[in-house]
PyMOL commands that place a pseudoatom at each C-alpha (Angstrom):
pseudoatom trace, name=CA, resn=UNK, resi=1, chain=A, elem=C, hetatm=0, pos=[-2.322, -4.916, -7.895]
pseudoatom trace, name=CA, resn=UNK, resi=2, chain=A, elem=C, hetatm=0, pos=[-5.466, -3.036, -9.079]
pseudoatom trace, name=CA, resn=UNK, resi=3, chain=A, elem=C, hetatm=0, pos=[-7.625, -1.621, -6.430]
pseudoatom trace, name=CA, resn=UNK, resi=4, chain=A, elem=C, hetatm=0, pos=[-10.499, -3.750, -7.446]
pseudoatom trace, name=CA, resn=UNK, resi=5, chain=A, elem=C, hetatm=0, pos=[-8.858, -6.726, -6.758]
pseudoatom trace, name=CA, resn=UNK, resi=6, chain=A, elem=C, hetatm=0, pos=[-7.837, -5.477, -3.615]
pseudoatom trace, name=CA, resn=UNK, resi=7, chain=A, elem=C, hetatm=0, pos=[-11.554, -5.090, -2.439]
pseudoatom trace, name=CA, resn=UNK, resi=8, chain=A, elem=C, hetatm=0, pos=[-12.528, -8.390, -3.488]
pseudoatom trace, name=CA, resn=UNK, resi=9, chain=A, elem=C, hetatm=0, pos=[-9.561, -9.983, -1.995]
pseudoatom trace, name=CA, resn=UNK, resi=10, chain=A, elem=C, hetatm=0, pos=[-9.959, -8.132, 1.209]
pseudoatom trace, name=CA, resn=UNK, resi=11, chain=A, elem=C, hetatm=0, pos=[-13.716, -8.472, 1.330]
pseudoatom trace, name=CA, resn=UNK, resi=12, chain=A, elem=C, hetatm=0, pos=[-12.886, -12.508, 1.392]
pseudoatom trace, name=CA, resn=UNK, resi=13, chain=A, elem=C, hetatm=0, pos=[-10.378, -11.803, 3.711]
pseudoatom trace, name=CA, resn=UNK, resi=14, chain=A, elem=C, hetatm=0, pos=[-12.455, -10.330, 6.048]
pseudoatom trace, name=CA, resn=UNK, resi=15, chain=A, elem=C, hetatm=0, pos=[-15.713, -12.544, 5.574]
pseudoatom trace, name=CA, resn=UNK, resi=16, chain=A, elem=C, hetatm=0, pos=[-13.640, -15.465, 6.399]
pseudoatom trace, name=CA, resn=UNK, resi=17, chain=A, elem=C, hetatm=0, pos=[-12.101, -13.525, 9.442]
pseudoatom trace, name=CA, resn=UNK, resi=18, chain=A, elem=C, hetatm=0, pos=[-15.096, -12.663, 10.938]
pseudoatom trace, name=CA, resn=UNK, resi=19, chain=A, elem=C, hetatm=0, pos=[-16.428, -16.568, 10.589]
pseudoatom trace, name=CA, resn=UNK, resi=20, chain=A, elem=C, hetatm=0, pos=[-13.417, -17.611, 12.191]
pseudoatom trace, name=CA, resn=UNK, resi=21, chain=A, elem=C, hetatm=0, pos=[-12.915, -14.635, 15.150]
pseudoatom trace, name=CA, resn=UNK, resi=22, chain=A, elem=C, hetatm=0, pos=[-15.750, -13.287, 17.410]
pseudoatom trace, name=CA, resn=UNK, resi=23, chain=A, elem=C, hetatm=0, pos=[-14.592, -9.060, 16.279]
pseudoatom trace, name=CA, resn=UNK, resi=24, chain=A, elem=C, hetatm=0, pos=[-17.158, -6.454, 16.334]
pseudoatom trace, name=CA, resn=UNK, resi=25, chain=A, elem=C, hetatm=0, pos=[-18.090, -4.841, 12.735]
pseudoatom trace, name=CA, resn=UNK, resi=26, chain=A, elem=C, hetatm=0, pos=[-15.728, -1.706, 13.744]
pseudoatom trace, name=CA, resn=UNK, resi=27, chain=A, elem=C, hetatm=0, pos=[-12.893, -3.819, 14.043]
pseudoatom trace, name=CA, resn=UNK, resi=28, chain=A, elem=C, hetatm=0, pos=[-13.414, -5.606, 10.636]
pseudoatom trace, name=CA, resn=UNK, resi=29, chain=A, elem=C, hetatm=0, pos=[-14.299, -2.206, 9.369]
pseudoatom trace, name=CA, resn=UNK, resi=30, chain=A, elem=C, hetatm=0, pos=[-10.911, -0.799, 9.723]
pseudoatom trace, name=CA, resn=UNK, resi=31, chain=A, elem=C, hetatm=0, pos=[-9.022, -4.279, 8.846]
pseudoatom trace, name=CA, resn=UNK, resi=32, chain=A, elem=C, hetatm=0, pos=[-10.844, -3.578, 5.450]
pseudoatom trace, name=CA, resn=UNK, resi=33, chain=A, elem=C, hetatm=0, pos=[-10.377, 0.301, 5.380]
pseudoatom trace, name=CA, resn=UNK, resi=34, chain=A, elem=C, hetatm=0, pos=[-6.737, 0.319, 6.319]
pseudoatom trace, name=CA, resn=UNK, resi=35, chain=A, elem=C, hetatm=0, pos=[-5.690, -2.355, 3.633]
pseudoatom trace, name=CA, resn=UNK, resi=36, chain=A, elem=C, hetatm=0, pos=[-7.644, -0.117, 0.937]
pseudoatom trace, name=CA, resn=UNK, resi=37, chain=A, elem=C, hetatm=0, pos=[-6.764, 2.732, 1.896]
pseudoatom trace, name=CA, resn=UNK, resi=38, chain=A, elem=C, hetatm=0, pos=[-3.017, 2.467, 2.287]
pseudoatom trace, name=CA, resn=UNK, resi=39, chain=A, elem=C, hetatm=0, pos=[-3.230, 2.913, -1.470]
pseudoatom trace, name=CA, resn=UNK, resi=40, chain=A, elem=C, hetatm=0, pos=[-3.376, 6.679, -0.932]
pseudoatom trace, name=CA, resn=UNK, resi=41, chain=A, elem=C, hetatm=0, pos=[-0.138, 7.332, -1.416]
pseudoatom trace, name=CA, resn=UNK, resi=42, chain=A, elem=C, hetatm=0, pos=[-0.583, 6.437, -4.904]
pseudoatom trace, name=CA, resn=UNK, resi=43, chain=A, elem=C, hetatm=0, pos=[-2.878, 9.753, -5.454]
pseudoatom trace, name=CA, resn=UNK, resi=44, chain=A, elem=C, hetatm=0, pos=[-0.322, 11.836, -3.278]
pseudoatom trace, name=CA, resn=UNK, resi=45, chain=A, elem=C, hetatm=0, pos=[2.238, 10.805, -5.495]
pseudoatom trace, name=CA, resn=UNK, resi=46, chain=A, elem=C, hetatm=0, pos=[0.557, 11.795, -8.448]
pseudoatom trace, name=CA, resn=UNK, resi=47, chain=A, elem=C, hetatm=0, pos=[-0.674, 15.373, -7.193]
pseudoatom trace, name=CA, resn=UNK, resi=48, chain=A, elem=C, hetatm=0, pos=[3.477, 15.755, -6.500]
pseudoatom trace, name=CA, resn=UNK, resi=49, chain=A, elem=C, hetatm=0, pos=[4.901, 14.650, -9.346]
pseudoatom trace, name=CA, resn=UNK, resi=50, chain=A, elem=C, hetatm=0, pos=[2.237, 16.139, -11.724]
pseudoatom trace, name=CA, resn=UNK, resi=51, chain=A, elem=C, hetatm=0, pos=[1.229, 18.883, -9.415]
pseudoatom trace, name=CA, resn=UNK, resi=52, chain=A, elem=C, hetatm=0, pos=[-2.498, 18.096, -10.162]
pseudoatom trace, name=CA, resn=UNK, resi=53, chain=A, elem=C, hetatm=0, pos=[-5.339, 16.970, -7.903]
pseudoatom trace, name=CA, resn=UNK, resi=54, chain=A, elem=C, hetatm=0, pos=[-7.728, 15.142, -10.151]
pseudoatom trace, name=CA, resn=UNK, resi=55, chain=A, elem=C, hetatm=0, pos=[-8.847, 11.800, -8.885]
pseudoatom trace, name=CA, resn=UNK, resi=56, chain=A, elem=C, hetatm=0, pos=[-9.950, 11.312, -12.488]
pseudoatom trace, name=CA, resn=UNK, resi=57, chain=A, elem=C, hetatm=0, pos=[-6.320, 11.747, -13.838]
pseudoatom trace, name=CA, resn=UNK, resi=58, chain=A, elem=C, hetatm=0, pos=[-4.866, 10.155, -11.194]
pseudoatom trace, name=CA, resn=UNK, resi=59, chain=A, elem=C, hetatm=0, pos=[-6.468, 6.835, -12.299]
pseudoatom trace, name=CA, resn=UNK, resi=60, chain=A, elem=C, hetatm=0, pos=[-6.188, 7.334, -15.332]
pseudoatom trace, name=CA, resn=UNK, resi=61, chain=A, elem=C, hetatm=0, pos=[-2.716, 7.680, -15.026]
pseudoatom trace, name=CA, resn=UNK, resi=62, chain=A, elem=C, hetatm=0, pos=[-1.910, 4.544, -13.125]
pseudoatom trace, name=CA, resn=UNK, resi=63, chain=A, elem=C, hetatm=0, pos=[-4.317, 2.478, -15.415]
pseudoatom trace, name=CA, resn=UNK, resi=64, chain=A, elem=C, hetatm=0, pos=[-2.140, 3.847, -18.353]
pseudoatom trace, name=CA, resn=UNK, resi=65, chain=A, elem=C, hetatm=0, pos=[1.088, 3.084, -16.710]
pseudoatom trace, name=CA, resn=UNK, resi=66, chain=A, elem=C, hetatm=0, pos=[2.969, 0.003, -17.343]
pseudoatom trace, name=CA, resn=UNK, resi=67, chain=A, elem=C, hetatm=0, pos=[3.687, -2.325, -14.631]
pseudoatom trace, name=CA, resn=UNK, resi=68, chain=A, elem=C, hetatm=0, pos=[5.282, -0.702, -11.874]
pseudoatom trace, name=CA, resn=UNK, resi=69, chain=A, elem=C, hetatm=0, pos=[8.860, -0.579, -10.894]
pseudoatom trace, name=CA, resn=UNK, resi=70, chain=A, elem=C, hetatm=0, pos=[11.497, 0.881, -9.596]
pseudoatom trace, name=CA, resn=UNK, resi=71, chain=A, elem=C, hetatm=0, pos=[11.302, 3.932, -11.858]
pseudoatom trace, name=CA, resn=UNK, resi=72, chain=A, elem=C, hetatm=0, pos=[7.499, 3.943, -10.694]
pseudoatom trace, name=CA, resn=UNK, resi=73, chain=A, elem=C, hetatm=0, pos=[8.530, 6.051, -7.409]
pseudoatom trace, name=CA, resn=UNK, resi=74, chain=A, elem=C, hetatm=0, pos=[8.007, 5.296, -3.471]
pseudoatom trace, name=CA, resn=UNK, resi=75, chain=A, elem=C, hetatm=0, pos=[4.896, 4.756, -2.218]
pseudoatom trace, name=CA, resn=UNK, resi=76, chain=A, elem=C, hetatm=0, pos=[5.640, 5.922, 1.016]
pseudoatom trace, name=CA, resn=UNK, resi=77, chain=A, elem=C, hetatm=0, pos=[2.624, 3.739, 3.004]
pseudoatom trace, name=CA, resn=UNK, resi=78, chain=A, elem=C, hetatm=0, pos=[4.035, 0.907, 1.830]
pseudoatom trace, name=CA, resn=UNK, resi=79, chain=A, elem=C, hetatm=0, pos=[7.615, 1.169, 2.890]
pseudoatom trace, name=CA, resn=UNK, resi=80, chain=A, elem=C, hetatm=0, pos=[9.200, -0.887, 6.202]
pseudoatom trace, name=CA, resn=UNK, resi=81, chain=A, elem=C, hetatm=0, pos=[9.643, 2.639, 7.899]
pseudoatom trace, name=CA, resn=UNK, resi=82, chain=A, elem=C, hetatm=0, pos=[5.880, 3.323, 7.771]
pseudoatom trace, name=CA, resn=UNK, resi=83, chain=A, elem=C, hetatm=0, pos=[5.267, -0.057, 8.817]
pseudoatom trace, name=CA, resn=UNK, resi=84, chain=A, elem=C, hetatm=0, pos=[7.424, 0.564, 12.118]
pseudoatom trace, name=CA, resn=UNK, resi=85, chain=A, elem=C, hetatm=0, pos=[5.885, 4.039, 12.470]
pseudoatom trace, name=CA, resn=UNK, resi=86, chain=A, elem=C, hetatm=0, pos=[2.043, 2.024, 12.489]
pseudoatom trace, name=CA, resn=UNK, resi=87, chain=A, elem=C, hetatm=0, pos=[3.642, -0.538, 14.538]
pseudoatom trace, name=CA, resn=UNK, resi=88, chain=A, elem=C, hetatm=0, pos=[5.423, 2.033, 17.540]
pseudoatom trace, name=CA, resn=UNK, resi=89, chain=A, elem=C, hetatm=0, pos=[2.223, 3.917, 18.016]
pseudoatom trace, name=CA, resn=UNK, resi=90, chain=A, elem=C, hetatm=0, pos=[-0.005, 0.213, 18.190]
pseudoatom trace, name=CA, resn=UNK, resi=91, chain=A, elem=C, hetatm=0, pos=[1.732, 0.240, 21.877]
pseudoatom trace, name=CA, resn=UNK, resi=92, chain=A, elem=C, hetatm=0, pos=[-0.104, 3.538, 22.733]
pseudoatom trace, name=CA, resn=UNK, resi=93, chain=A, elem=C, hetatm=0, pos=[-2.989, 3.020, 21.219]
pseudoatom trace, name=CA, resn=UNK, resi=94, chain=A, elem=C, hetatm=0, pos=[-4.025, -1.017, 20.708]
pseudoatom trace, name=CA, resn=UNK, resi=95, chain=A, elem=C, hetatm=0, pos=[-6.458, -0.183, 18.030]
pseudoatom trace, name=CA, resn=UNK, resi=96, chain=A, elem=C, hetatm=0, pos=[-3.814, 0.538, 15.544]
pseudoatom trace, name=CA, resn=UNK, resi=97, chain=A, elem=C, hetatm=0, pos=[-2.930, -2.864, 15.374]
pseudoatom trace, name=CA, resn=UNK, resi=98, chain=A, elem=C, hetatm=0, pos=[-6.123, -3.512, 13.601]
pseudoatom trace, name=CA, resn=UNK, resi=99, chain=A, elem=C, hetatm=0, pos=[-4.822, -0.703, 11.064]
pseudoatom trace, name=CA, resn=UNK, resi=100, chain=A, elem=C, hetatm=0, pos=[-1.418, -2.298, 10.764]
pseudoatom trace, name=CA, resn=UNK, resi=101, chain=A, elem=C, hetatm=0, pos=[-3.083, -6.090, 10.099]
pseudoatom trace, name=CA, resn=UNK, resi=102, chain=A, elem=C, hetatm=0, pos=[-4.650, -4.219, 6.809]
pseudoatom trace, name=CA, resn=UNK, resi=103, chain=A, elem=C, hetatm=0, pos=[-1.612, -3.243, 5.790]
pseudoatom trace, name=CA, resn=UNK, resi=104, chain=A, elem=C, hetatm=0, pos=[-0.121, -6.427, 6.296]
pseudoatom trace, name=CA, resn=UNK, resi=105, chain=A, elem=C, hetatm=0, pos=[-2.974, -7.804, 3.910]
pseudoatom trace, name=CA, resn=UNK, resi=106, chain=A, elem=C, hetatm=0, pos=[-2.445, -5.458, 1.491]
pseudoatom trace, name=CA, resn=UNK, resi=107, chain=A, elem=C, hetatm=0, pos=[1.265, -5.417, 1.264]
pseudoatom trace, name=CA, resn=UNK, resi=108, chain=A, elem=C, hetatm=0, pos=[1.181, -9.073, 1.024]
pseudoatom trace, name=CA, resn=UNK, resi=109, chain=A, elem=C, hetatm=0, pos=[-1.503, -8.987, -1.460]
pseudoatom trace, name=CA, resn=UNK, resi=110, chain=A, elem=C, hetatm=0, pos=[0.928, -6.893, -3.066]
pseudoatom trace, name=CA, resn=UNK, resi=111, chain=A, elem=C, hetatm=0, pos=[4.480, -8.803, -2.956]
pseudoatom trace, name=CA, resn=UNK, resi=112, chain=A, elem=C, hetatm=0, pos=[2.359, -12.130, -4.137]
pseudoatom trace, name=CA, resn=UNK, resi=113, chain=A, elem=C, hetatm=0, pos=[1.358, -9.907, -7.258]
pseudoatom trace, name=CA, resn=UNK, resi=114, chain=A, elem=C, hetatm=0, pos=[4.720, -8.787, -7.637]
pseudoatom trace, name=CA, resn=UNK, resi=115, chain=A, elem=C, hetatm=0, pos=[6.223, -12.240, -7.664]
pseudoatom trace, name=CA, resn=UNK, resi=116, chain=A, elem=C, hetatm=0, pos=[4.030, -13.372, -10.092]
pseudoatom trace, name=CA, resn=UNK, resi=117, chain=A, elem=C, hetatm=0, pos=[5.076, -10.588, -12.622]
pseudoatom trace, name=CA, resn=UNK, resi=118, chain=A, elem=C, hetatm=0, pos=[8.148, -10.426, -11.934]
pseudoatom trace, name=CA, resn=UNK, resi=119, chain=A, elem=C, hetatm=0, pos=[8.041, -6.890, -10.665]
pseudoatom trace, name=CA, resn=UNK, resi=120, chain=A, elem=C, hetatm=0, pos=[10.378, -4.928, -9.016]
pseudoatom trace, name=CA, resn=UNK, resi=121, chain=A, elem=C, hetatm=0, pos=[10.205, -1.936, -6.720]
pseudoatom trace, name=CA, resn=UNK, resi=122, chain=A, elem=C, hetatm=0, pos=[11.269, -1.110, -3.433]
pseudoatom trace, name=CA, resn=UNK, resi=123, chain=A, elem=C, hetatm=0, pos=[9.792, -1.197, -0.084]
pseudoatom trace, name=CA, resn=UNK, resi=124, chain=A, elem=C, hetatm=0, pos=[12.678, 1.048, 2.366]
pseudoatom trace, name=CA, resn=UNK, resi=125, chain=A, elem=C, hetatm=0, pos=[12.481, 4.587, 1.898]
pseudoatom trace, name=CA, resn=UNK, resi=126, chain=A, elem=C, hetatm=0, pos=[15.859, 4.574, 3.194]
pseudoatom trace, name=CA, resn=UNK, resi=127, chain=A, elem=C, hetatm=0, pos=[16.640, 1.916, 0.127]
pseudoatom trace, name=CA, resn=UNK, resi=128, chain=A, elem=C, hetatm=0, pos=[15.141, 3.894, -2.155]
pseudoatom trace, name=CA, resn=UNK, resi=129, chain=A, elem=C, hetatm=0, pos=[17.190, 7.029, -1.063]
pseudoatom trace, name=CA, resn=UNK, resi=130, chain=A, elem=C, hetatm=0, pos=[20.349, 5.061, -1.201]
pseudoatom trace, name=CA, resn=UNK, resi=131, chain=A, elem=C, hetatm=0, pos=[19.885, 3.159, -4.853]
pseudoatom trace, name=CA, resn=UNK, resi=132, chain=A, elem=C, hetatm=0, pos=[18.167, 7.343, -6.273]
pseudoatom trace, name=CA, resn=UNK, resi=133, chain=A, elem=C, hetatm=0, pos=[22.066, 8.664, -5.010]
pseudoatom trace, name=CA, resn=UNK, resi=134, chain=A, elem=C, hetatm=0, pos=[23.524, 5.466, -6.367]
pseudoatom trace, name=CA, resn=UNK, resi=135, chain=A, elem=C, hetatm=0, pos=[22.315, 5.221, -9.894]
pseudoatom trace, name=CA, resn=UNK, resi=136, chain=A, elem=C, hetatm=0, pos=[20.140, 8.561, -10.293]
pseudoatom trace, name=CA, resn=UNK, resi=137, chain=A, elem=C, hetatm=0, pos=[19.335, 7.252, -14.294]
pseudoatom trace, name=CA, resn=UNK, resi=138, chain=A, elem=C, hetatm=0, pos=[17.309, 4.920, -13.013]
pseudoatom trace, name=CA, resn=UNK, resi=139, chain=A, elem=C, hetatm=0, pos=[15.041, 6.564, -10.247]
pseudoatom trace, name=CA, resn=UNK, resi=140, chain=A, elem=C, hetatm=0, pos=[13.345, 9.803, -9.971]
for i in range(1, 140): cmd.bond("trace and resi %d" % i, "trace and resi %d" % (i + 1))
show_as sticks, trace
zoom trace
């Protein structure tokens, strides 16, 4: 799902949260942030696989791109295991939990876009690892 949608989506999200739950700005601050920015990954898999740091090229890049899939690489903030990872340190520190309910947002926002276009990529590093080893043709 494009970024811009994303922000709109989210921005609804979180108008409709805040009407419905007494939260302080901060709190619907970093709902919003966290299920923006978990698209970050996208960029730091770009400056890997084309050892370049332009945010500029970057975009460009994805906005070229076909549809994602499989062959598309891991997005490693959207996986289960970085999911848990959020999740374990929420215990420690409660906060995160806001963090992790962006996420949530986002990677749903994400699966109902994917099920709509019939898309296909995976969400388990460990998956991922397993199905590169398995049929290398097919991933990078």
């Amino acid at each position: 799902m494009l970024v811009s949608r994303h922000v709109i989506i989210s921005t609804v999200f979180i108008l409709a949260f805040s009407y419905l739950n007494n939260f302080s700005m901060a709190v619907l601050a970093i709902i919003f942030a966290s299920s923006i920015l978990i698209d970050f990954d996208h960029y730091l898999f770009y400056v890997w696989r084309k050892k370049d740091f332009s945010l500029v090229r970057a975009y460009e890049f994805y906005m070229n791109m076909e549809r994602p899939t499989v062959k598309s690489g891991i997005m490693i903030f959207h996986t289960i295991e970085f999911f848990i990872f959020v999740l374990l340190i929420s215990f420690a520190l409660p906060w995160v939990t806001f963090i992790l309910a962006g996420m949530l947002l986002h990677i749903g926002l994400d699966i109902y876009d994917m099920k709509l276009n019939k898309d296909k990529r995976v969400f388990s590093f460990v998956k991922y690892l397993v199905l590169k080893i398995k049929y290398p043709e097919r991933y990078l």
